[in-house]
N, C-alpha and C positions, 0 to 999 in steps of 0.2 A: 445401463449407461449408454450403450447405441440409441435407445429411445427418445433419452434427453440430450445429447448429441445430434440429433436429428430435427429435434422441435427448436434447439436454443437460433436458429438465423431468423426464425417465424417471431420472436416472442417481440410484443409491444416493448419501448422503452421502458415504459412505468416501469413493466418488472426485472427489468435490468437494476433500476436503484439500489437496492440493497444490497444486492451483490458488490457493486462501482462502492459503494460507503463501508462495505465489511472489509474491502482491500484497502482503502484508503484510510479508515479510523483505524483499522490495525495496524496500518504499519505508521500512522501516527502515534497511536500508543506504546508500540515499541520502541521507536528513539527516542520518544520524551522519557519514558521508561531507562531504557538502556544510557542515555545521557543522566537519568537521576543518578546511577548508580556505581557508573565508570568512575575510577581513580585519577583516571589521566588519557588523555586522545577521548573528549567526550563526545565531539563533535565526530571525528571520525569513528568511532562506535555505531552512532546515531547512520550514517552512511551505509555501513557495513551494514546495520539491521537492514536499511532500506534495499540494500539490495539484494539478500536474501529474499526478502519480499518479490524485488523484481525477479529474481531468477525461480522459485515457481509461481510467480504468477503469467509469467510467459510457457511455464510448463503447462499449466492449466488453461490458458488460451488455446497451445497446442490441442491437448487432448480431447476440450469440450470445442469445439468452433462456436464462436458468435458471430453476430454482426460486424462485420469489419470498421463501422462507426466506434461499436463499442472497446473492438480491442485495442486500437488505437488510443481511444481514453483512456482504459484504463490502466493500459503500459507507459502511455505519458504523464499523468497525473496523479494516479494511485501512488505511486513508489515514491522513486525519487525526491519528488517535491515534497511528498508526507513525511518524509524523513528529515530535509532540512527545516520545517515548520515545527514538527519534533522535537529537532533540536536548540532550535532558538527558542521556543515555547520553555526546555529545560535552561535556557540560560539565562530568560526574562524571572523565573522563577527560581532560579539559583541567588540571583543577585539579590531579589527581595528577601530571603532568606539570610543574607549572610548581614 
């Protein structure tokens, strides 16, 4: 773990992407998710997932350090905002369904 705590400020962007899209399609998939299946407060669900998300993926910024371009993306961009596109995603999709 110290070894890639150590290389991750060195690494080109390219190989940041997946990383930046594994935190971001997840936690898109969980409030479109979590909005498909909530009863009631679907939107707020959808938030809630999101920030689960953001509270460890600021733990994991913590313990791994990146590039400080990176973590700033992807505590601004990852969470939050995947969470409200989530959940509008589930309501553009609810409505067609119903």
């Amino acid at each position: 773990m110290e070894a890639f705590a150590a290389i991750m400020p060195t690494l080109w962007p390219k190989y940041l992407i997946f990383p930046f899209l594994a935190h971001a399609l997840g936690t898109l998939a969980g409030a479109f998710i979590a909005f498909k299946i909530a009863a009631t407060h679907k939107m707020r669900l959808a938030y809630t997932i999101g920030g689960i998300f953001l509270a460890m993926g600021i733990l994991v910024n913590i313990m791994i350090p990146g590039p400080v371009w990176f973590r700033i993306g992807d505590i601004l961009i990852a969470y939050l905002p995947m969470a409200y596109l989530g959940g509008r995603l589930g309501q553009r999709f609810s409505k067609k369904e119903a």
